[in-house]
VEXTIBA-118966 format. One record per residue (C-alpha): residue number from 1; x, y, z. Coordinates in steps of 0.02 Angstrom, whole numbers, plus 32768, in hexadecimal, padded with zeros to 4 digits. Example, Ala and Ser with C-alpha at 12.3 -4.5 7.8 and 13.67 -1.06 7.14 Angstrom:
BEGIN
<site><sedren>1</sedren><x>8267</x><y>7F1F</y><z>8186</z></site>
<site><sedren>2</sedren><x>82AC</x><y>7FCB</y><z>8165</z></site>
//
This chain:
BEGIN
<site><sedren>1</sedren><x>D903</x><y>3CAC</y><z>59C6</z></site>
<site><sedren>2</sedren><x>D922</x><y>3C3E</y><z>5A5B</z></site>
<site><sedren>3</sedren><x>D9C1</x><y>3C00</y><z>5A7F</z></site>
<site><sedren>4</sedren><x>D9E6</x><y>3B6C</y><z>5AE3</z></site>
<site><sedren>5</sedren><x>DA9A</x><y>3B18</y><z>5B08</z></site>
<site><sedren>6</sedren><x>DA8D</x><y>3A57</y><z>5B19</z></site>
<site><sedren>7</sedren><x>DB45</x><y>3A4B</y><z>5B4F</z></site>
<site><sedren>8</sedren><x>DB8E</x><y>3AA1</y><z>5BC6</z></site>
<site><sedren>9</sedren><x>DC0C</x><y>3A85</y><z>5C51</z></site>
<site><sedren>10</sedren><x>DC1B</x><y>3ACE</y><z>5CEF</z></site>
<site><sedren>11</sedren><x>DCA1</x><y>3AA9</y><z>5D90</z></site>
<site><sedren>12</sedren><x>DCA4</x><y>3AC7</y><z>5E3F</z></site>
<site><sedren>13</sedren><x>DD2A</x><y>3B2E</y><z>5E72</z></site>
<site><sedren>14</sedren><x>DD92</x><y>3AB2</y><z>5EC9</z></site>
<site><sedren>15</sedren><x>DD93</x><y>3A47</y><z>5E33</z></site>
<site><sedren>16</sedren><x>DE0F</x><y>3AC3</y><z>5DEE</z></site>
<site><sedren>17</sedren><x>DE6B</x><y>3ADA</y><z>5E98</z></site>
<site><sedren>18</sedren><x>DE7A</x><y>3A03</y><z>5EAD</z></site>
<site><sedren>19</sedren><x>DE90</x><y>39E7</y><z>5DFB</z></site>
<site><sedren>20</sedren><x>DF3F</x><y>3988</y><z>5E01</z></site>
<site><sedren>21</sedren><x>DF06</x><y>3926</y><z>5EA8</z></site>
<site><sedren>22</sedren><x>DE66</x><y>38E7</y><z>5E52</z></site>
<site><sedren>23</sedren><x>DEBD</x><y>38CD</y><z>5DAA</z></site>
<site><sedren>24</sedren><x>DF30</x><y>385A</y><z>5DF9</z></site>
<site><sedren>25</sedren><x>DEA8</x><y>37CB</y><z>5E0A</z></site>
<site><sedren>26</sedren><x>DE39</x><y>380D</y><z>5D82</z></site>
<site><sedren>27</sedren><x>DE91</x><y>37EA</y><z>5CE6</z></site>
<site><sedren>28</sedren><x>DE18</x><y>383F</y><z>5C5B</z></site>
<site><sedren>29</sedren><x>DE1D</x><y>38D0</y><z>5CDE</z></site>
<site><sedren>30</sedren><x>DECB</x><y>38EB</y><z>5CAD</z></site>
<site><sedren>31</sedren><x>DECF</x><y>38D1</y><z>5C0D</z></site>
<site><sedren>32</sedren><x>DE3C</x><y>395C</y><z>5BF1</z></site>
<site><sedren>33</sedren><x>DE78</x><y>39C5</y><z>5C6C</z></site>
<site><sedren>34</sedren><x>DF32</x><y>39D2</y><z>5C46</z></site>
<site><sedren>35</sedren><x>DEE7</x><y>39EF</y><z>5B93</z></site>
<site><sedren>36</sedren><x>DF22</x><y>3AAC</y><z>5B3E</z></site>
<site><sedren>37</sedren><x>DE6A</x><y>3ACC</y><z>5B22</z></site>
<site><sedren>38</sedren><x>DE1F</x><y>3AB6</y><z>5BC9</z></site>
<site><sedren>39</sedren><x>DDCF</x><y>3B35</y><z>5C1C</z></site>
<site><sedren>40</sedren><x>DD7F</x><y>3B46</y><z>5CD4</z></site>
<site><sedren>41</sedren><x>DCCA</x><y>3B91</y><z>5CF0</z></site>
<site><sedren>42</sedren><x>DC60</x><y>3B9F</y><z>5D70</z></site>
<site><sedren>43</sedren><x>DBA0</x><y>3BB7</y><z>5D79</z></site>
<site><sedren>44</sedren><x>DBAD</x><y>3C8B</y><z>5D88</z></site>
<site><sedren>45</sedren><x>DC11</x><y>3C7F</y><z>5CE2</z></site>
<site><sedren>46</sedren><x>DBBA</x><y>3C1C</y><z>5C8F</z></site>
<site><sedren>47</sedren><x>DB1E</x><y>3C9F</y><z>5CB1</z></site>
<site><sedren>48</sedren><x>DB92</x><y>3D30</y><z>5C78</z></site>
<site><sedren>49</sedren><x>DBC5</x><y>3CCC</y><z>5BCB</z></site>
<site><sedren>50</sedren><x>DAFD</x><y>3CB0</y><z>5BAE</z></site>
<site><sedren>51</sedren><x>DAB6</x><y>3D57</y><z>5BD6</z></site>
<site><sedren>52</sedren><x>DB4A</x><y>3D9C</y><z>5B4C</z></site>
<site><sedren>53</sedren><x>DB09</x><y>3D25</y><z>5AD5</z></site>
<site><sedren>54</sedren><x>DA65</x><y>3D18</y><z>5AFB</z></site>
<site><sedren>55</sedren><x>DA48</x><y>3C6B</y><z>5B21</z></site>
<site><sedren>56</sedren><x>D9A5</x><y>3C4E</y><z>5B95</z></site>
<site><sedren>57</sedren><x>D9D6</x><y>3BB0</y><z>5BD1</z></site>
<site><sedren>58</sedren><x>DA65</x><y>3B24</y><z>5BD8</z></site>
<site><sedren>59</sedren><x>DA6A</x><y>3A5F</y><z>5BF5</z></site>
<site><sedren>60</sedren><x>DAE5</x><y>3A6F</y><z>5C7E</z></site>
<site><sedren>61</sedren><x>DB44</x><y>39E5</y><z>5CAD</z></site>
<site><sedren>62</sedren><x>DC0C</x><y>39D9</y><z>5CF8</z></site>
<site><sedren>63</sedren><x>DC83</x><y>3945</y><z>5CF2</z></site>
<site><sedren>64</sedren><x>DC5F</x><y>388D</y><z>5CE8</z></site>
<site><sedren>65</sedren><x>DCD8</x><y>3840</y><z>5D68</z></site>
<site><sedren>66</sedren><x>DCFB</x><y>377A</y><z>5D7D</z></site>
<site><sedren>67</sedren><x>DCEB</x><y>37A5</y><z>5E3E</z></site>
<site><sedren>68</sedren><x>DC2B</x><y>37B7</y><z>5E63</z></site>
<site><sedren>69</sedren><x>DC50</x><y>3817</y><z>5F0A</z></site>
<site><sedren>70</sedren><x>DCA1</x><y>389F</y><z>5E91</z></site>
<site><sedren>71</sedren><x>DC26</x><y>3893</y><z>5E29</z></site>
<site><sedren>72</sedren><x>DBAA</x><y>38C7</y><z>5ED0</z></site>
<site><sedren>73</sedren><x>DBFB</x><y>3945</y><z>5EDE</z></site>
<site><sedren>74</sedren><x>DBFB</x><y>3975</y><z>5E33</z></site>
<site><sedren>75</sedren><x>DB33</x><y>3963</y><z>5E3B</z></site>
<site><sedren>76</sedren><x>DB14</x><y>39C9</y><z>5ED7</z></site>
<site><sedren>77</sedren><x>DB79</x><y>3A55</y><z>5E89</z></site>
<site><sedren>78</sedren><x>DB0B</x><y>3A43</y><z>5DEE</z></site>
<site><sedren>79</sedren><x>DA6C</x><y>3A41</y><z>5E67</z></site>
<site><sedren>80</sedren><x>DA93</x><y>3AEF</y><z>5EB5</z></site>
<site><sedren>81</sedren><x>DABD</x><y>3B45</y><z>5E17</z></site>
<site><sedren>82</sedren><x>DA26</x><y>3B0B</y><z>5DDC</z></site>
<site><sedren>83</sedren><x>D9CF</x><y>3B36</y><z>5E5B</z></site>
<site><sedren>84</sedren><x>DA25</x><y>3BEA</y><z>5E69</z></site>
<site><sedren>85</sedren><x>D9EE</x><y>3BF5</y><z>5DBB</z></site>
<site><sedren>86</sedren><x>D94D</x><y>3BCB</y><z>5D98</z></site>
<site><sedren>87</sedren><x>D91B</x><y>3BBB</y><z>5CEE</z></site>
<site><sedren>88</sedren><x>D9C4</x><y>3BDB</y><z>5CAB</z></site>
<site><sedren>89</sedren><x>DA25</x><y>3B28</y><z>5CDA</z></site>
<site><sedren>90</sedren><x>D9DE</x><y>3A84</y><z>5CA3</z></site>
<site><sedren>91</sedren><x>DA3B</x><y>3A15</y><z>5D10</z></site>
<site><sedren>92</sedren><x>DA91</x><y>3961</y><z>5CC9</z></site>
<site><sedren>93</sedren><x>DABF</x><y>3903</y><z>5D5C</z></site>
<site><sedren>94</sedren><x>DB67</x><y>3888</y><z>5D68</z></site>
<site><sedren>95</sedren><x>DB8B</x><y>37D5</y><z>5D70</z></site>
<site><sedren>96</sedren><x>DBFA</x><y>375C</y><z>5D3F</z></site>
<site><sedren>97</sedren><x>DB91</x><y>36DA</y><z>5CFF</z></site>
<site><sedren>98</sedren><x>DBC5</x><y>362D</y><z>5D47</z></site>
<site><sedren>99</sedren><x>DBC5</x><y>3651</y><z>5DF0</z></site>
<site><sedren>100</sedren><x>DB47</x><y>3617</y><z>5E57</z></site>
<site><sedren>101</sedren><x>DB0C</x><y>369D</y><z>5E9F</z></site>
<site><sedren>102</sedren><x>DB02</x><y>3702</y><z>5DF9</z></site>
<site><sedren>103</sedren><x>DA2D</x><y>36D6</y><z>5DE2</z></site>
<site><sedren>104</sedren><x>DA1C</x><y>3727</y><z>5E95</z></site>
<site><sedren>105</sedren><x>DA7D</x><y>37C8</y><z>5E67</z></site>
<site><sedren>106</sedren><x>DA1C</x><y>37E1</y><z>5DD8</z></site>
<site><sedren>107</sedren><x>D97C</x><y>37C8</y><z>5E43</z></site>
<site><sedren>108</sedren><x>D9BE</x><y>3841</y><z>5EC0</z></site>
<site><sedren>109</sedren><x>D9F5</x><y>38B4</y><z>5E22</z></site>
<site><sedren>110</sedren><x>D93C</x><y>38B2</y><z>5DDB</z></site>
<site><sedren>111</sedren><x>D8F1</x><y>38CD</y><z>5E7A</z></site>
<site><sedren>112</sedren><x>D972</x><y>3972</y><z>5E8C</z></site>
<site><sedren>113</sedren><x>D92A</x><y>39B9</y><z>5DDA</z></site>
<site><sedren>114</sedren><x>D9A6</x><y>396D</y><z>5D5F</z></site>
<site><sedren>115</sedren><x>D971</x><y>395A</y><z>5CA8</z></site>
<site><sedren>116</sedren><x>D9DC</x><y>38C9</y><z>5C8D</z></site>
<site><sedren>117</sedren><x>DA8B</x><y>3883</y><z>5C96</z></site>
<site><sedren>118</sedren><x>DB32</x><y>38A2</y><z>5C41</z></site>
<site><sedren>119</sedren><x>DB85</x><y>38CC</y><z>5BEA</z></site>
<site><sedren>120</sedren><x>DBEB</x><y>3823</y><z>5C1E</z></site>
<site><sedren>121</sedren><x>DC92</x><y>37FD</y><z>5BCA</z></site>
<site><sedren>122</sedren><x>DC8E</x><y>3735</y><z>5BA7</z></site>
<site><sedren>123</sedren><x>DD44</x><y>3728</y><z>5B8A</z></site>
<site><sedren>124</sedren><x>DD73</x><y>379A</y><z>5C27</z></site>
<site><sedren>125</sedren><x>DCF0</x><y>374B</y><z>5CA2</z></site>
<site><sedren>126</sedren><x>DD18</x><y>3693</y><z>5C68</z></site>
<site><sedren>127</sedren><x>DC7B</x><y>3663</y><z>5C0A</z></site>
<site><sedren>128</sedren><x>DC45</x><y>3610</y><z>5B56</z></site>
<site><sedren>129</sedren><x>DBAE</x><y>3686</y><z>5B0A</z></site>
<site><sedren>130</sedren><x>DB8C</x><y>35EC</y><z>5AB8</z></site>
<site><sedren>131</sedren><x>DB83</x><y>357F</y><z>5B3C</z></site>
<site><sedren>132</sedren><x>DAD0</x><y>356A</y><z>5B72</z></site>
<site><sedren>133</sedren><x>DAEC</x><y>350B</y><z>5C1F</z></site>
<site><sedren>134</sedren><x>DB68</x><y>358E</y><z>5C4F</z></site>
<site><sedren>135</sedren><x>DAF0</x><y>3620</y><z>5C3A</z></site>
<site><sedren>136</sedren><x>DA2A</x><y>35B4</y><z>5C55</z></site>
<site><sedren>137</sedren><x>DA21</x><y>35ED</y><z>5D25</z></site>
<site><sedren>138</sedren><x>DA4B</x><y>36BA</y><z>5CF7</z></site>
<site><sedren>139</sedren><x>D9D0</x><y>36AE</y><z>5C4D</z></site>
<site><sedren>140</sedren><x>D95C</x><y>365C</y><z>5CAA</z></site>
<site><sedren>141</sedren><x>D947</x><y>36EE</y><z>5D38</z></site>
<site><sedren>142</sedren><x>D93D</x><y>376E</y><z>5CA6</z></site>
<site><sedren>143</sedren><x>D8C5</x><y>3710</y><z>5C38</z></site>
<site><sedren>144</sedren><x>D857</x><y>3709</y><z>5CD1</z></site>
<site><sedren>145</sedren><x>D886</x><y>37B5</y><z>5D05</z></site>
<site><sedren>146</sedren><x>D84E</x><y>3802</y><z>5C45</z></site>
<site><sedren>147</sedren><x>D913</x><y>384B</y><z>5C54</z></site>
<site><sedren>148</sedren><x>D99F</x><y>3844</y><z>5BD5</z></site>
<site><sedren>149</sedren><x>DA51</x><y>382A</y><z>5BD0</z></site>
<site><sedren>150</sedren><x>DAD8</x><y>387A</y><z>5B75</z></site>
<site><sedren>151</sedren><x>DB7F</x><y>382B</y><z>5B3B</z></site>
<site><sedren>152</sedren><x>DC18</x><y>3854</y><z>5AEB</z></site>
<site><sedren>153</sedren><x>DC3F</x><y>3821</y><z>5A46</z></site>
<site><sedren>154</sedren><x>DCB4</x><y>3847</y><z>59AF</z></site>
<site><sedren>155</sedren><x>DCE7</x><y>3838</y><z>58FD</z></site>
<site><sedren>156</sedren><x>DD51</x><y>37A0</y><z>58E8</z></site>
<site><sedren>157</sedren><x>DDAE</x><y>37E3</y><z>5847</z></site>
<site><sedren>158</sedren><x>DE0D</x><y>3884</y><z>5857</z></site>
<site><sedren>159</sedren><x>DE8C</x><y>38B3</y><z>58C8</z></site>
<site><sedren>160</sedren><x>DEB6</x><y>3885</y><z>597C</z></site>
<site><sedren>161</sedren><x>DEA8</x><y>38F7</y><z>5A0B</z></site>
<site><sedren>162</sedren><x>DE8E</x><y>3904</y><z>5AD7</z></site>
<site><sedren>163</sedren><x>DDE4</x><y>38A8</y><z>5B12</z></site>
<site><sedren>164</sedren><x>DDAB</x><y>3865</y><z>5A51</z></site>
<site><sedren>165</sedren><x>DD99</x><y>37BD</y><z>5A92</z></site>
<site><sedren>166</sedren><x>DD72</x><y>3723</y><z>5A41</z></site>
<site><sedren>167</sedren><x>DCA2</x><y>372F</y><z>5A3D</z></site>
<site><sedren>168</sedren><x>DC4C</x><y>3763</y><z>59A3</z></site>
<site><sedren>169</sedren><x>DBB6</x><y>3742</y><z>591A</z></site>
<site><sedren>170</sedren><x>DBD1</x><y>368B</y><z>5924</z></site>
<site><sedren>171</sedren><x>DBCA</x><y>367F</y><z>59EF</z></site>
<site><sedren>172</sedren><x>DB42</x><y>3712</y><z>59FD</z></site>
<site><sedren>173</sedren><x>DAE1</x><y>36B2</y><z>5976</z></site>
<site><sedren>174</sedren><x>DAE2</x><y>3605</y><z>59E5</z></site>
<site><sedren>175</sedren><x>DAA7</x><y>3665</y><z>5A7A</z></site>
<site><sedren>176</sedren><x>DA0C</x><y>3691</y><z>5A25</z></site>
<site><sedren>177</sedren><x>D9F3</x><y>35EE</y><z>59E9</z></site>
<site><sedren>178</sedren><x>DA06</x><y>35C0</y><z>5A92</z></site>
<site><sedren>179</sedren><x>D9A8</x><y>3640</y><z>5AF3</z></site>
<site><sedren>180</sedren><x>D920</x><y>3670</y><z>5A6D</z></site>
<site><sedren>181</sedren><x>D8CA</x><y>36B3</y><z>5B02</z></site>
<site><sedren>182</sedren><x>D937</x><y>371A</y><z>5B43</z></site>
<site><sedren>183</sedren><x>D941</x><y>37D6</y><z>5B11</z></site>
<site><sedren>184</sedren><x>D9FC</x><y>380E</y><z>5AF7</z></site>
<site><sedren>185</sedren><x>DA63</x><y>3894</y><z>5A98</z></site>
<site><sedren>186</sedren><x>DB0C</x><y>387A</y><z>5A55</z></site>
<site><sedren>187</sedren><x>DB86</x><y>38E9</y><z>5A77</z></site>
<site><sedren>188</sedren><x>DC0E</x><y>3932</y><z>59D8</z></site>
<site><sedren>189</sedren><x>DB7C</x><y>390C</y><z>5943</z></site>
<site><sedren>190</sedren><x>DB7D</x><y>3867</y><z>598A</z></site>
<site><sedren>191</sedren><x>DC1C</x><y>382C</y><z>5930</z></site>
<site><sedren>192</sedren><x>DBBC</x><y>383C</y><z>5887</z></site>
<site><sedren>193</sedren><x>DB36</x><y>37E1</y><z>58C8</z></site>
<site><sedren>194</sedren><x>DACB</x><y>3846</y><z>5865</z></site>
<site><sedren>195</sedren><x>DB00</x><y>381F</y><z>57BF</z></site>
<site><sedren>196</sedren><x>DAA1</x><y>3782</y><z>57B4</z></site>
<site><sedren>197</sedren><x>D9FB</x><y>37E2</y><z>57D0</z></site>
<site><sedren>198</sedren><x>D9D4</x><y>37A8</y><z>5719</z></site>
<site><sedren>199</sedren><x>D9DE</x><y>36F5</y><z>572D</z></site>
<site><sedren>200</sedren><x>D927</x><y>36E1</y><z>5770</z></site>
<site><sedren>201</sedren><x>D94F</x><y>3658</y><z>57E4</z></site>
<site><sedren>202</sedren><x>D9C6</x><y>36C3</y><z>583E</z></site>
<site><sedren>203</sedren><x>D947</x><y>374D</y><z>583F</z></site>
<site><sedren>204</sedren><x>D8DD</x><y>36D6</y><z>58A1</z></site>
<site><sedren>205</sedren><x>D95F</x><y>36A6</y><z>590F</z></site>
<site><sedren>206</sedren><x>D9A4</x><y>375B</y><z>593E</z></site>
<site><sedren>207</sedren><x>D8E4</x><y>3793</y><z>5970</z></site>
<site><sedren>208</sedren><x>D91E</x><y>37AE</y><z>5A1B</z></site>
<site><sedren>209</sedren><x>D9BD</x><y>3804</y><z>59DA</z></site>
<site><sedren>210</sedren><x>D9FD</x><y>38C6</y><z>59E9</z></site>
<site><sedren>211</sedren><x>DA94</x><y>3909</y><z>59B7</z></site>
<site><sedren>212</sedren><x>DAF5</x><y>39A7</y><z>5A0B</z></site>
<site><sedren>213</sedren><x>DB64</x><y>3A21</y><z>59BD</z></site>
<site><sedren>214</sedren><x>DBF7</x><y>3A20</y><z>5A28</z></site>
<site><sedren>215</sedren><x>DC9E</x><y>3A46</y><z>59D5</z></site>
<site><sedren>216</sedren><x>DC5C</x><y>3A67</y><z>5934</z></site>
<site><sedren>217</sedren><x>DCE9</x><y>3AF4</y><z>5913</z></site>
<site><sedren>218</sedren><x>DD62</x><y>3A88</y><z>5930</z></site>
<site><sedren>219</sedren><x>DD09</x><y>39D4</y><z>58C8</z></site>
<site><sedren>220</sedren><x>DCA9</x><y>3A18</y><z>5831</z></site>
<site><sedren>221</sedren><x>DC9B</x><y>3A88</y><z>57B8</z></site>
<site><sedren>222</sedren><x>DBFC</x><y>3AFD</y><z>57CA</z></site>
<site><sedren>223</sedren><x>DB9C</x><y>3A94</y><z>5722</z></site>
<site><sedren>224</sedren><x>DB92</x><y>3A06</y><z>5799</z></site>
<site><sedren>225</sedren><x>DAF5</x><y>3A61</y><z>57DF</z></site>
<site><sedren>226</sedren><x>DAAF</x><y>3A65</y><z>571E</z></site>
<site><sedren>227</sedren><x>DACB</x><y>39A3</y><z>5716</z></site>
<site><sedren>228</sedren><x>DA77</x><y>3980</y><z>57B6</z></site>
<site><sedren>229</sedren><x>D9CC</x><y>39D6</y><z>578E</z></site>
<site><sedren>230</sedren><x>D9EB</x><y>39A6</y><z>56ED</z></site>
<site><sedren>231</sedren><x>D9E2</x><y>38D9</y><z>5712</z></site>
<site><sedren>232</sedren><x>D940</x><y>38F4</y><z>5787</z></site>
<site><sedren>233</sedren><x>D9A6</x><y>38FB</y><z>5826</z></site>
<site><sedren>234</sedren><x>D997</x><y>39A5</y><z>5846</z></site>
<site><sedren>235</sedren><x>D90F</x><y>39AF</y><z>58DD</z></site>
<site><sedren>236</sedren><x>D9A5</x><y>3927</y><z>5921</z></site>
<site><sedren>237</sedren><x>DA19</x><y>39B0</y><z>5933</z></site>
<site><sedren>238</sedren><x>DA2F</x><y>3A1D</y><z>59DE</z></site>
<site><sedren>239</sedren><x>DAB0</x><y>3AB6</y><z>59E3</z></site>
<site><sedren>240</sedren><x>DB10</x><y>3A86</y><z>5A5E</z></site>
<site><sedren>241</sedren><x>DBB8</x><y>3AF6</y><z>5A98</z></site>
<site><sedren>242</sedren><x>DC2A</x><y>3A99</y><z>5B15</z></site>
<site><sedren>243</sedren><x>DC45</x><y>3B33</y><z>5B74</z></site>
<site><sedren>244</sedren><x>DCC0</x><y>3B61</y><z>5BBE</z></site>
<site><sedren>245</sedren><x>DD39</x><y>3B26</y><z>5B32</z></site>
<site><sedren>246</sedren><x>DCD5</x><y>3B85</y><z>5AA5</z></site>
<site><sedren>247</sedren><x>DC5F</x><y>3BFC</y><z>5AB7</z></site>
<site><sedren>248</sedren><x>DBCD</x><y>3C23</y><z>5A4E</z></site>
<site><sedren>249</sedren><x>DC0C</x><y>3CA7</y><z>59D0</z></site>
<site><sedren>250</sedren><x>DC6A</x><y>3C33</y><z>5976</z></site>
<site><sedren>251</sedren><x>DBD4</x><y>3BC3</y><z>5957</z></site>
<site><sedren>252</sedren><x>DB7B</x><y>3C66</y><z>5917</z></site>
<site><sedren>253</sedren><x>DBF6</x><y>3C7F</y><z>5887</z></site>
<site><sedren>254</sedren><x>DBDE</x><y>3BBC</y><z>585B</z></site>
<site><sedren>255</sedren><x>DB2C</x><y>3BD6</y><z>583B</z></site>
<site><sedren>256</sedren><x>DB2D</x><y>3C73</y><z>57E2</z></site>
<site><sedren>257</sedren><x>DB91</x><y>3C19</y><z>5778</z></site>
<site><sedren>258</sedren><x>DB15</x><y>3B7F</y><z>5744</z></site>
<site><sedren>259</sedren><x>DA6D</x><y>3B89</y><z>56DF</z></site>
<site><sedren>260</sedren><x>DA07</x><y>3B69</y><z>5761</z></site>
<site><sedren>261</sedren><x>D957</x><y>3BD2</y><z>5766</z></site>
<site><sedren>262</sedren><x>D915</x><y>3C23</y><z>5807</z></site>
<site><sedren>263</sedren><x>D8C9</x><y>3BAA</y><z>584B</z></site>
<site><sedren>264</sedren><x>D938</x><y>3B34</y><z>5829</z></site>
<site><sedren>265</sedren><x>D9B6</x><y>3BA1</y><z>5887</z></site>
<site><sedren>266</sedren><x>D924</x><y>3BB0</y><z>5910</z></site>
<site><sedren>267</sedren><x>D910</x><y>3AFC</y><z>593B</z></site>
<site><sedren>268</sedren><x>D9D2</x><y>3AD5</y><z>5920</z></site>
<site><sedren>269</sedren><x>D9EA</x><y>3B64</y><z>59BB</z></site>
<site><sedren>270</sedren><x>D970</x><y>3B34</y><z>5A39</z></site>
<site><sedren>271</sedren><x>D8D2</x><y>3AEE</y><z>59E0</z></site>
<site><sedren>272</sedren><x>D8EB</x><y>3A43</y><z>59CD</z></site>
<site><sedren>273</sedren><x>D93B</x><y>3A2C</y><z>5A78</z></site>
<site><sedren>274</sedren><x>D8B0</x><y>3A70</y><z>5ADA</z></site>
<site><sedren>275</sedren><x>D838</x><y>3A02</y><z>5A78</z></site>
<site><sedren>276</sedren><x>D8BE</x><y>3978</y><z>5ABE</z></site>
<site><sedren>277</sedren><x>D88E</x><y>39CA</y><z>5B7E</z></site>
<site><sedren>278</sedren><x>D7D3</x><y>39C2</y><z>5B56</z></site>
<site><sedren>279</sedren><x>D800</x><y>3910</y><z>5B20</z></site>
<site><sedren>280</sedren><x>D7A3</x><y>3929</y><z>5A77</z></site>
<site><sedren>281</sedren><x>D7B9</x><y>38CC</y><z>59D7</z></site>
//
C-alpha cells in the first residue's frame, strides 16, 4: 500500500537558532513556536521518520511568514531538499498572500518544482479566507499555473489552544464559492467542512475541495473516518501527519480502530492524494 503524507513541515536550521529574533516581529511565529508541542525538523529527519514508517512521499512545505523575504528563504530551503530528494519531497512553496509580490513568488515557486502553496495561516499572515479581493492576484497565478493551495483551518466549537485561529467551515466554504476554480485542500478536516457533504449544493460547491488529516489524535475520535466515507466524502479525505509534532504511528492506531475496508484505508493513505497530483477527478 502506498503511503503518502500531505502535511508535513520541515525548517532550516537557523530557524531554530534565530527563533526569538524572528519571533519578535512575527507574532504567529511565537505563539506556535513558544507552543509545548513544537518540534524542529529538518529535511534529513524528515527522510529518517518516512523510511521507519514507510511513507514514499510527503507534501513538504515549512512556515508561512507575514514577511515574504522569510518566506524566500523558507522556499529556497524547500527547493534544495526537494531537490536532494527526488521523488520523496513534494515541495509547497510560501507566501503571505497580500503582498504584492506574492503572484511572482509563486511563479518563481512553480518554475522551481513546487506542487502548490501553503499551508498559509490567515489569522497569522493577516488575511480573510473569505475575502475574495484579498486572495484574486495569488488564485489567479495558481488557477493558471494548474497548482493548489493549502490553508489552515479549525473546528470552531471545542476547546482553545496555540495557532487554532479564527478560520473554519464557514470561511473555507466562501473561498470555494469564491474561487470555484481553484484547487485547494484544507488543512485540520477543514474545520468540519466536510460534514455538509450531504447537502447536495454544498457537494457542488466543495468539488474543488480536499481535506488533510493533520491533528487528528489530538481533534477526533477514530469513527470520524467511518462518518466521512460514510456521507460520500471519503475520496475528499488525504492522511495528512503534521510532522514533526506527530508522527505517523499514532495515525496507524486511529485507523485500525475504524471500519474502514482496504481500500478505503488505501486511498485514505496515499490514493486519493496522488489522484489530487495527477489532477484527476
Amino acid at each position: 500500500m502506498k503511503i503518502i503524507d500531505s502535511h508535513v513541515h520541515i525548517y532550516p536550521e537557523f530557524l531554530k537558532k534565530e527563533r526569538d529574533k524572528i519571533a519578535a516581529r512575527e507574532p504567529w511565529f511565537d505563539l506556535l513556536t513558544s507552543s509545548k508541542v513544537q518540534k524542529w525538523g529538518v529535511a534529513e529527519e524528515l527522510i529518517e521518520a518516512m523510511d521507519a514508517a514507510g511513507i514514499e512521499s510527503s507534501f513538504a512545505t515549512t512556515f508561512a511568514f507575514r514577511d515574504i523575504g522569510l518566506c524566500r528563504e523558507m522556499n529556497d530551503y524547500l527547493f534544495d531538499a526537494a531537490k536532494r530528494f527526488a521523488g520523496r519531497i513534494t515541495p509547497l512553496a510560501v507566501v503571505p498572500p497580500t503582498d504584492a509580490g506574492a503572484p511572482a513568488e509563486a511563479e518563481r515557486a512553480f518554475d522551481m518544482g513546487a506542487a502548490g502553496i501553503g499551508e498559509l495561516f490567515p489569522d497569522g499572515q493577516g488575511f480573510d479566507m473569505a475575502d475574495a479581493a484579498q486572495l484574486r492576484a495569488l488564485c489567479e497565478t495558481c488557477r493558471e499555473r494548474g497548482k493548489f493551495i493549502m490553508f489552515h483551518t479549525a473546528e470552531q466549537a471545542g476547546h482553545s489552544y496555540a495557532g487554532k485561529g479564527a478560520y473554519g467551515a464557514r470561511e473555507a466554504a466562501a473561498f470555494c464559492r469564491n474561487f470555484p476554480l481553484v484547487r485547494v485542500i484544507f488543512a485540520h478536516f477543514g474545520g468540519g467542512l466536510w460534514a455538509f457533504s450531504t447537502m447536495p449544493e454544498m457537494r457542488l460547491l466543495m468539488r474543488n475541495a480536499r481535506f488533510d488529516t493533520a491533528a487528528w489524535p489530538w481533534l477526533y475520535e477514530p469513527r470520524v473516518m467511518d462518518a466521512i466515507f460514510a456521507v460520500g466524502a471519503g475520496d475528499k479525505i488525504f492522511f495528512g501527519s503534521d510532522w514533526p509534532i506527530l508522527g505517523f504511528e499514532r495515525y496507524a492506531k486511529l485507523i485500525g480502530k475504524t471500519s474502514l475496508a482496504e481500500e478505503e484505508k488505501s486511498a485514505l493513505l496515499g490514493g486519493s492524494a496522488e489522484k489530487f497530483l495527477r489532477q484527476e477527478p
